[in-house]
C-alpha positions in Angstrom: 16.4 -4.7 -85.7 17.7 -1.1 -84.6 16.0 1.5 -82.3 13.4 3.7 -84.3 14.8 6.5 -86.3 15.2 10.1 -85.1 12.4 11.0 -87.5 9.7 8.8 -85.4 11.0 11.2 -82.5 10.4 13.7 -84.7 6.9 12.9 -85.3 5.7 12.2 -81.9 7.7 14.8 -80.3 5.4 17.2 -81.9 2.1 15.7 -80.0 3.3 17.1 -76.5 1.1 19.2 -75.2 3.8 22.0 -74.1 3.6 25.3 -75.7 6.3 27.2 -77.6 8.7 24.3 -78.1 11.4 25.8 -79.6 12.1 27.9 -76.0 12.1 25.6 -74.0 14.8 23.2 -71.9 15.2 19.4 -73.4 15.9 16.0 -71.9 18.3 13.9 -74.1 16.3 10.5 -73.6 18.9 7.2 -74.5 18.7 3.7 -75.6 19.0 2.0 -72.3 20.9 -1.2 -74.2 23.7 1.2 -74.8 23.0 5.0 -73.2 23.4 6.3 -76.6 21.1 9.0 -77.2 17.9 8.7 -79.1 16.4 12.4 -78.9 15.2 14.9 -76.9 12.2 15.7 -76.0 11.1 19.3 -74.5 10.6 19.8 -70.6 7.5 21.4 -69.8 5.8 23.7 -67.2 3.7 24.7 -64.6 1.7 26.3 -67.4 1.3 24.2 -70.0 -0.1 21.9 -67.4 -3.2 25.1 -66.9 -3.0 25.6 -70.8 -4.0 21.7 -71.4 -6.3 21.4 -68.6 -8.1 24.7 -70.2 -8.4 22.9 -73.3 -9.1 19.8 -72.2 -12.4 21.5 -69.9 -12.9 23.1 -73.5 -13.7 19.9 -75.3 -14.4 17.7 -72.4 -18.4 18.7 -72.0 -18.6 17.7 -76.4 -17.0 14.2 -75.4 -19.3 13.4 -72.5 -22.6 15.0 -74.1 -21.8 11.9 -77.1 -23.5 8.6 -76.6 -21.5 6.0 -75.2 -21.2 4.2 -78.4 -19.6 6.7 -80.2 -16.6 7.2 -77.6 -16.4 3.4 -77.3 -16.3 3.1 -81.3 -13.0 5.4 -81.3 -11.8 2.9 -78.8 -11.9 -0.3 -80.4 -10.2 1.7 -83.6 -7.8 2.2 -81.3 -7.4 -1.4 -79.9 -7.1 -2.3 -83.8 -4.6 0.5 -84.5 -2.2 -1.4 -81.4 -2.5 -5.0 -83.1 -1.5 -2.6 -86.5 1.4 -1.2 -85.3 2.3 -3.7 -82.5 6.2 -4.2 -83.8 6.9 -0.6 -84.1 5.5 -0.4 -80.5 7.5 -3.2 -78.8 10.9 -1.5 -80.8 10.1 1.5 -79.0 9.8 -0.4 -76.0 12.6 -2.3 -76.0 14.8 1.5 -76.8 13.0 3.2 -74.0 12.2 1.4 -71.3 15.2 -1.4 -71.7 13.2 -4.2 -72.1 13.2 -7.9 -73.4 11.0 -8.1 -76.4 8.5 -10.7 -74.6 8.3 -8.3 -71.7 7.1 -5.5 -73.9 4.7 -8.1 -75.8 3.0 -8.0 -72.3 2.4 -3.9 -73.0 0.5 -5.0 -76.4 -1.4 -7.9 -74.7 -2.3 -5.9 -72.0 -3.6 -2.7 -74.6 -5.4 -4.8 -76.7 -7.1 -6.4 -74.1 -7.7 -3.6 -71.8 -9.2 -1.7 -74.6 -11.4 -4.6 -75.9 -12.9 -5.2 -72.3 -13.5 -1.7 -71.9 -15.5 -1.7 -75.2 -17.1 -4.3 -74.6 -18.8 -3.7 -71.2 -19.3 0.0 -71.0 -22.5 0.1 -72.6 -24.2 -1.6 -70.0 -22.2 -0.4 -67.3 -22.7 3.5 -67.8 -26.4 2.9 -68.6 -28.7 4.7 -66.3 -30.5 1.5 -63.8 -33.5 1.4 -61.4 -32.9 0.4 -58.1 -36.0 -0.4 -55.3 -37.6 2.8 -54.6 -38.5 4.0 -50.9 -42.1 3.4 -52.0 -42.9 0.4 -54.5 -45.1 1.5 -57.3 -45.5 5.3 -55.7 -42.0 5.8 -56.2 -39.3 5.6 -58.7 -35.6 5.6 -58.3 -32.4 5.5 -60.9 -29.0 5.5 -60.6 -26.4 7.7 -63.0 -23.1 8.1 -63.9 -21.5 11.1 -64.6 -17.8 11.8 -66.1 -15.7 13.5 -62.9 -14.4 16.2 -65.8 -10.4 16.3 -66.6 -8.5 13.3 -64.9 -4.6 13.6 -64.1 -3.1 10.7 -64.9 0.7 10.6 -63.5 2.3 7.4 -65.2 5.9 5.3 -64.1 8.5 4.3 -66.4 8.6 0.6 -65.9 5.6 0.0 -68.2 4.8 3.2 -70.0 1.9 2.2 -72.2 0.2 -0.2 -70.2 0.3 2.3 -67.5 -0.5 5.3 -69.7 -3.1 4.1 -72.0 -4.8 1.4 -70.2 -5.4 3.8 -67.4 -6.8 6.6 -69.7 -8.7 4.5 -71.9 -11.6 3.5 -68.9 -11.5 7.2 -68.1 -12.0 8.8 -71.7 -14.7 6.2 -72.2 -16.4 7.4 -68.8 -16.8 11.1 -70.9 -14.1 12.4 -69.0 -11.2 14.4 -70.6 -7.4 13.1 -69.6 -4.3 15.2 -68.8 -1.0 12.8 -68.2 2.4 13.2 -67.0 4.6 10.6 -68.6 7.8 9.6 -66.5 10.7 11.7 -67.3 13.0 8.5 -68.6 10.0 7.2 -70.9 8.2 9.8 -72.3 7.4 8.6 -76.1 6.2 5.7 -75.4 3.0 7.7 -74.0 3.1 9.9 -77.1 3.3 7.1 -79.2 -0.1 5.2 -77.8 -1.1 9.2 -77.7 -1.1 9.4 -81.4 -2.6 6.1 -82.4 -5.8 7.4 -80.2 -5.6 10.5 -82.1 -6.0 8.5 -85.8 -8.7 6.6 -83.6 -10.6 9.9 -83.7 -10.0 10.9 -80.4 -10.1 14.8 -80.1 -6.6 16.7 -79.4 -7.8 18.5 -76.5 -9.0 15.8 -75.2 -5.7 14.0 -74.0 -3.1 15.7 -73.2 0.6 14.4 -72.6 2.8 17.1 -70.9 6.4 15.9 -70.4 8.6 17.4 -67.1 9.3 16.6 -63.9 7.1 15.3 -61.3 7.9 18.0 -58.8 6.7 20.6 -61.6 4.1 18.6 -64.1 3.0 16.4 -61.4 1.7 18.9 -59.0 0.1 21.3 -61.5 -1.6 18.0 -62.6 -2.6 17.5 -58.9 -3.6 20.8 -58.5 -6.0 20.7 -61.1 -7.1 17.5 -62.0 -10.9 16.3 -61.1 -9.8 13.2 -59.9 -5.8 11.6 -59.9 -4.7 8.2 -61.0 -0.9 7.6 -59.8 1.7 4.6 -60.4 4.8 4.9 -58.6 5.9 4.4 -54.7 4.1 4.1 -51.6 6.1 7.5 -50.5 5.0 9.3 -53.6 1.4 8.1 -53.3 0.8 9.2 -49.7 2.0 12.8 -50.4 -0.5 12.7 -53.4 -3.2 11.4 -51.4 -2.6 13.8 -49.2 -2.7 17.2 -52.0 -5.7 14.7 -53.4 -7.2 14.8 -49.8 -6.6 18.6 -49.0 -8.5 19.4 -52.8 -11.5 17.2 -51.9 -10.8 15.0 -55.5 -10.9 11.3 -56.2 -7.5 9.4 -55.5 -6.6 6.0 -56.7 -3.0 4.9 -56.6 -0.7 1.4 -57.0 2.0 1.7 -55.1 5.1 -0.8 -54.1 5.5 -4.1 -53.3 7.3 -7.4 -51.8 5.6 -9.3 -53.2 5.5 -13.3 -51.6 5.6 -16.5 -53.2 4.6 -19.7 -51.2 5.7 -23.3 -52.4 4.2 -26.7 -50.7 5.3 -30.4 -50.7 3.7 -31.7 -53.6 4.0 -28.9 -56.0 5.6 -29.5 -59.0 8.8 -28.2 -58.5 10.2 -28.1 -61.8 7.5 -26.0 -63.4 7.8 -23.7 -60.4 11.0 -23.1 -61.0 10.6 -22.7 -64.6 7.6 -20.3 -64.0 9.4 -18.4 -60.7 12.0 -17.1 -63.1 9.3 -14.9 -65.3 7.1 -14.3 -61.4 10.4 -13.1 -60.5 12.8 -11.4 -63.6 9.9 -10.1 -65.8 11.1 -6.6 -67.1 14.2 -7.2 -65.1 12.3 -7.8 -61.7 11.3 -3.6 -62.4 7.7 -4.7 -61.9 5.0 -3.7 -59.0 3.8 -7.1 -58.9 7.0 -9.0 -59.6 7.8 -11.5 -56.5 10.8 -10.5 -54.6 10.0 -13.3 -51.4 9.4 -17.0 -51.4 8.6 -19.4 -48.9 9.2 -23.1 -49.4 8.7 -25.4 -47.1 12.0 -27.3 -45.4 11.8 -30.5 -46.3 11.5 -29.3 -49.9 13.6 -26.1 -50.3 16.9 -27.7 -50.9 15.6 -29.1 -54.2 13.8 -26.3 -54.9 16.6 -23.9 -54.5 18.7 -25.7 -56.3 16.3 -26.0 -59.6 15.3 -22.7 -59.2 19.2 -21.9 -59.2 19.8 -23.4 -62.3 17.1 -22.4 -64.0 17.8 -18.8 -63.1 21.7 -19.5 -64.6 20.2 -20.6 -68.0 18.4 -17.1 -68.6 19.8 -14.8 -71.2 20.2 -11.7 -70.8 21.2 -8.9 -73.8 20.1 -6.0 -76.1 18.2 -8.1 -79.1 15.6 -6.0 -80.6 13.8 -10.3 -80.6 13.1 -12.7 -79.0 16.1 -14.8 -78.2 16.7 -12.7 -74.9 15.1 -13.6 -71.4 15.9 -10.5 -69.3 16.7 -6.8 -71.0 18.1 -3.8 -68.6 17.5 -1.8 -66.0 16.4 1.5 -66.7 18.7 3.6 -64.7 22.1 4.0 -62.9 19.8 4.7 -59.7 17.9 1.2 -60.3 21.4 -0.3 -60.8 22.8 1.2 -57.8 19.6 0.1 -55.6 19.9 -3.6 -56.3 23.9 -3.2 -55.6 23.2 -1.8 -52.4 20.8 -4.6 -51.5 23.0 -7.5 -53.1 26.1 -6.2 -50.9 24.8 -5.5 -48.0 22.8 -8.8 -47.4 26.3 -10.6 -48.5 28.1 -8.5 -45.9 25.7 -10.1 -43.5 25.9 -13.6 -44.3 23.6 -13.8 -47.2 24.5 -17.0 -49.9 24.3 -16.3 -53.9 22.4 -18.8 -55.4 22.7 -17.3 -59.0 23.8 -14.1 -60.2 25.3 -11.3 -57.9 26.7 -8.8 -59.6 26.4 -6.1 -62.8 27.3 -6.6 -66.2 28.6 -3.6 -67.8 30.2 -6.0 -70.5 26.3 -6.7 -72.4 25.0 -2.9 -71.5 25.4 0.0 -69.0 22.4 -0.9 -67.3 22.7 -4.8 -66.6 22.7 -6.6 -63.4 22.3 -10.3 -63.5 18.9 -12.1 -62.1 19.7 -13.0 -58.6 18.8 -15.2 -56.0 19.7 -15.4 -52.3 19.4 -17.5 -49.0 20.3 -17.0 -45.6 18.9 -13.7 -45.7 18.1 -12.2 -42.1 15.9 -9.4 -40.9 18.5 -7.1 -40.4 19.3 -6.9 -44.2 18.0 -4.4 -46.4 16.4 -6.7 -48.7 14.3 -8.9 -46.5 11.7 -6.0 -45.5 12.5 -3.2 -48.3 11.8 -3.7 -52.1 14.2 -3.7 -54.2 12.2 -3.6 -57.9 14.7 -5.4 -59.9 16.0 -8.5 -60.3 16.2 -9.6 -56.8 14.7 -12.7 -55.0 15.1 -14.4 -51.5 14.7 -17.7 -50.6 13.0 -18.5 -47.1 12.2 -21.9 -45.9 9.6 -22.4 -43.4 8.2 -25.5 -41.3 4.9 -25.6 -43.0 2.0 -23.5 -44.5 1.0 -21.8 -41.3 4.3 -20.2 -40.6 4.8 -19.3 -44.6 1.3 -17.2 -45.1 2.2 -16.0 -41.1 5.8 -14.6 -43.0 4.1 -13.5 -46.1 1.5 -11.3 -44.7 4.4 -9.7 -42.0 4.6 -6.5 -44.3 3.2 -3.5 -44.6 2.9 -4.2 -48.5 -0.3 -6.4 -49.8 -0.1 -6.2 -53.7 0.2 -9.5 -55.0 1.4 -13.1 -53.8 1.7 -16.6 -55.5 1.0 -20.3 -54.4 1.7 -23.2 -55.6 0.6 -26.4 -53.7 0.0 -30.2 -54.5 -3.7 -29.4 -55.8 -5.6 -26.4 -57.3 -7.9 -26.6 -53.9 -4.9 -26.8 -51.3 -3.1 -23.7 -53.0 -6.7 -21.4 -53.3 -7.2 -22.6 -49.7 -3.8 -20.7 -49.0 -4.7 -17.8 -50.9 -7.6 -16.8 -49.1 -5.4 -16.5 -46.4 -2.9 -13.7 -47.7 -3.8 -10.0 -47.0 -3.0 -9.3 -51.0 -5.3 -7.4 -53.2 -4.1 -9.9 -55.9 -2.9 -13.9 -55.3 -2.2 -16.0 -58.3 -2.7 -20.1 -57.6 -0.2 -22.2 -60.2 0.8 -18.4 -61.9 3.1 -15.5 -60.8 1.0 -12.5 -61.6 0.0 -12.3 -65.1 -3.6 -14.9 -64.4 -4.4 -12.0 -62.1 -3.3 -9.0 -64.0 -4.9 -10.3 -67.0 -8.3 -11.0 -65.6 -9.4 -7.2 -67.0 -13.0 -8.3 -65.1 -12.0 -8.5 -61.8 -10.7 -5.5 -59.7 -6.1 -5.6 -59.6 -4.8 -3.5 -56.6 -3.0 -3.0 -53.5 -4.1 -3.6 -49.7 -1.9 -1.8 -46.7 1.2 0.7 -48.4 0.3 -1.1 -51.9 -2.4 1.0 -53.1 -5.7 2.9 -52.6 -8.5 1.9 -54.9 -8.4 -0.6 -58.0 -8.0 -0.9 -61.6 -9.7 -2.7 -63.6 -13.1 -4.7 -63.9 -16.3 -2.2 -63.0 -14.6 -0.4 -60.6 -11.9 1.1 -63.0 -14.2 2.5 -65.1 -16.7 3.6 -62.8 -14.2 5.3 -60.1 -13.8 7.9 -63.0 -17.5 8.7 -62.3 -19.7 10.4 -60.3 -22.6 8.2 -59.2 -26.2 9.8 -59.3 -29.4 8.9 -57.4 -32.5 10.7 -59.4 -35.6 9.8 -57.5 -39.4 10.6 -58.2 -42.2 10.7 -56.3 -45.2 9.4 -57.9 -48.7 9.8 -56.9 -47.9 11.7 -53.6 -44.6 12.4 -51.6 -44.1 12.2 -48.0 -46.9 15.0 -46.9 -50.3 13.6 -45.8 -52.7 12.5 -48.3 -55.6 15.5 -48.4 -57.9 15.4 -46.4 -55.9 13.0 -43.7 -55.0 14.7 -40.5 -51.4 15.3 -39.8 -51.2 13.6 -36.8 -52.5 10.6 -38.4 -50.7 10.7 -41.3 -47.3 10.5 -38.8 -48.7 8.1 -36.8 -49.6 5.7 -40.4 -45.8 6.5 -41.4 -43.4 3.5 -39.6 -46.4 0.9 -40.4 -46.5 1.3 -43.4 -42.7 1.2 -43.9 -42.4 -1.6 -41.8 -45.0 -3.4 -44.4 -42.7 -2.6 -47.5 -39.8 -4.1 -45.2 -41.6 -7.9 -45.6 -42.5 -7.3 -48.9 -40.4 -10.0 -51.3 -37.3 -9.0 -52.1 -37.3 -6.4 -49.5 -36.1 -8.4 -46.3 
C-alpha cells in the first residue's frame, strides 16, 4: 500500500486558509519511511492569520445563533465520514507523521469516539439550568453558556488529527468559530479531517487551517484568538500562558511528560511486559503520555527486566503501510538526534542497554530502535528530562512507598501506570501519584479513552483539561441570569427602612435551614 498520490495533496492543499497561494513560500513535506518528498504545501502569514479570524468572526455569530442540534447533527456526519474514509486517513498517517499503522488506528478510535461523545452529551450540557435562587419562590436564578467567539487552536505533530480535530470538535459544537495552526512537519493531516467536516456541512469560515511557523502563525493566532488551546512543551506553553495572560483570554494547554510506571510483587509480570512495550513505544515513544520511568520493586525487577527485555527485542519495527509492524519512525532528525543524546550520555555514565541502543538508518532515515536501560543515575540526562521517543528506564525500588515517593519527584504530573497483585492494591497506589491521569492494569489508553472524565496535566504538564464536561464547557462563557420576583432587595411598601434592614439577616438565616440549603 503506497503513500497517497500527489493529487490528494492537491486537493487538500487547496483548503488552507492562506490567501494568494501561488506567491507565496512552500515547505516540501516528506514520507518519513523514506524522506522522499510528498508535496508542498504553502507557508503562510501574519495576515492570513487576521484575514481568517475576520472571516471566521463573520460567520461565527450564524453558527452560535443555531440550535444546538443542528451543529451537533453536522458532527455526527462527521464522525460517520471518519469511519468512511478511515484507511485513506491512517495512509496519510502513516506518510506524515511516520507511524505504525495500529498507532494511527488510535487517531481513528479516538475521532470517532470523541466526536460521538461530544454528540451525544452536548444537548444537555449547553442547556440553560436553574440553580437555588437567593430567595426560594421570590426569586429565580439560571445558568448559561455562551460560545467565547473564534478559538486558536495551535496543534503538535505527533498526533495531528486527534489533536486537531478532537480539540475543535467540543469547541465548534460550543457555537464558537476555530482558527488552527497545524505543526509545520504534519500539516495535511489537519486539512484532511478539515475537509471531511466541510462535506459534514460545516461552514468554510468557520474553521480555518493556516499552515506556517509557530513563531509567525502561532502568535497571530495568540494575538487574536478568544481563547487558546495548545499541545506541545511545557516551555512553549508558559510563554503562551503568558501572551494568553497579558490578553486577558482563556488558556488551556498539555504539555510534557515523564511519565512513571510502578510494578509490585504479585503483578503479573508477563502481561506487564507485554503491555509496557505499547505504555512505552506507542508512536515510537513520540507520545505526551507515553511512560519513559518505571519502578519495580527489588525482589522482582530482575525478572521483570529481563521479560520486559525480551519482549521489547521481539518488536518489529519498519515502513508497512499494515499491520505487521510494531513501531514506525521518528518524525525528525531533531527527534532522532534527542534520543541519541540521551542514549549516549547515560551509557557514558554507566547506564546498561537492556534492548535496543542505537539508530537504524538501514529500515528508514528516521529509525531508532525501542530502548531500555538500567543503572541510570541522576546525573544523566534522561532520568529527570523527557526524552519523547522510544526511551525507557528501569528503577528498582525497596517497596511501594519509596516507588510513588520517586514517581511523584518531578516537576511533570501527566500520567502514571500501576500494576499490583489486585485491582484494589494498584488503585490504592494511584491515589497516591500527583498525575492528572493514572491508569491501574493499562498504560494510558483506559484513561485517554475515558472521553467522560477530564485527561490533563498537574505541575509543568498542563493547565486545564480535555475532555468530559470540562472540554466542552472551557470553550464557554458561563452566565448567571437572575430575576427578582415579587419584590427585590428594597423594603416592602409601607415597611420602614430601618426595619426592613433590621428583618434582612433573619430572614436569610431562615432560608439557610431550609432543606437542601444547609
Amino acid at each position: 500500500m503506497p503513500a497517497p498520490s500527489a493529487e490528494v495533496f492537491d486537493r487538500l492543499r487547496r483548503l488552507a486558509a492562506i490567501e494568494d497561494v501561488s506567491a507565496r513560500p512552500t515547505r516540501t513535506i516528506e514520507e518519513v519511511f523514506t524522506g522522499k518528498p510528498l508535496a508542498t504545501i504553502p507557508v503562510g502569514a501574519a495576515a492570513d492569520v487576521e484575514a481568517a479570524f475576520a472571516k471566521a468572526r463573520a460567520a461565527q455569530a450564524d453558527w452560535a445563533s443555531r440550535p444546538v442540534g443542528e451543529r451537533v447533527a453536522v458532527v455526527r456526519r462527521y464522525r460517520d465520514l471518519v469511519m468512511k474514509n478511515r484507511e485513506f486517513l491512517m495512509d496519510l498517517l502513516q506518510a506524515e507523521a511516520g507511524k505504525a499503522r495500529w498507532a494511527a488506528q488510535e487517531e481513528m478510535i479516538d475521532l470517532i469516539a470523541n466526536a460521538n461523545y461530544y454528540a451525544r452529551v452536548s444537548e444537555d450540557l449547553l442547556k440553560p439550568h436553574t440553580v437555588q435562587a437567593l430567595l426560594p419562590a421570590i426569586g429565580k436564578t439560571t445558568v448559561a453558556h455562551q460560545p467565547k467567539g473564534v478559538v486558536g487552536v495551535i496543534s503538535p505533530w505527533n498526533y495531528p488529527m486527534t489533536l486537531t480535530a478532537s480539540d475543535s470538535v467540543p469547541a465548534l459544537i460550543a457555537g464558537n468559530a476555530v482558527v488552527l495552526k497545524p505543526d509545520s512537519q504534519t500539516p495535511y493531516s489537519a486539512l484532511a479531517c478539515a475537509e471531511l467536516l466541510y462535506e459534514a456541512g460545516l461552514p468554510r469560515a468557520l474553521y480555518a487551517i493556516v499552515p506556517g511557523p509557530g513563531s509567525v502563525v502561532g502568535t497571530a493566532i495568540a494575538d487574536n484568538c478568544d481563547y487558546l488551546m495548545f499541545t506541545g512543551s511545557s516551555e512553549t506553553g508558559r510563554r503562551l500562558a503568558e501572551h494568553a495572560g497579558r490578553r486577558l483570554v482563556g488558556f488551556s494547554a498539555e504539555l510534557g511528560g515523564k511519565n512513571a510506571m510502578i510494578v509490585t510483587r504479585g503483578a503479573n509480570l508477563g502481561k506487564v511486559a507485554k503491555a509496557a512495550t505499547r505504555a512505552c513505544f506507542s508512536n515510537a515513544g513520540q507520545l505526551c503520555i507515553s511512560i519513559e520511568r518505571v519502578y519495580v520493586e527489588k525482589d522482582i525487577a530482575d525478572e521483570f527486566t529481563q521479560k520486559f527485555g525480551d519482549e521489547v527485542r521481539k518488536m518489529r519495527l519498519g515502513t508497512a503501510y499494515d499491520f505487521s509492524v510494531d513501531m514506525g519512525s521518528l518524525i525528525s532528525e531533531g527527534q532522532v538526534k534527542s534520543v541519541s543524546d540521551h542514549v549516549d550520555d547515560a551509557t557514558a555514565k554507566g547506564a546498561k542497554v537492556i534492548a535496543g541502543g542505537k539508530a537504524r538508518p538501514d529500515i528508514g532515515p528516521l529509525f531508532y530502535e525501542p530502548t531500555v536501560l538500567t543503572d541510570v543515575t541522576p546525573e544523566m540526562d534522561c532520568a529527570i528530562n523527557e526524552t519523547f521517543g522510544p526511551l525507557v528506564s528501569i528503577y528498582p525500588v525497596s517497596d511501594v512507598d519509596e516507588a510513588v515517593e520517586k514517581a511523584n519527584d518531578t516537576e511533570y504530573g501527566l500520567n502514571a501506570s500501576v500494576w499490583a497483585g489486585s485491582t484494589a492494591e494498584g488503585e490504592k497506589i494511584a491515589a497516591r501519584l500527583r498525575s492528572g491521569t493514572v491508569n491501574v492494569d493499562e498504560g494510558y489508553a483506559f484513561a485517554w479513552g475515558s472521553l467522560s472524565a477530564p485527561m490533563g496535566g498537574m505541575g509543568i504538564s498542563g493547565v486545564g483539561r480535555r475532555h468530559g464536561p470540562e472540554g466542552l464547557l472551557k470553550y464557554c462563557e458561563s452566565q448567571t441570569i437572575a430575576t427578582a420576583r415579587v419584590l427585590n432587595l428594597d423594603a416592602p411598601f409601607g415597611m420602614p427602612e430601618a426595619l426592613w434592614q433590621k428583618s434582612l439577616l433573619p430572614i436569610v438565616r431562615a432560608v439557610m435551614r431550609l432543606p437542601g440549603r444547609n
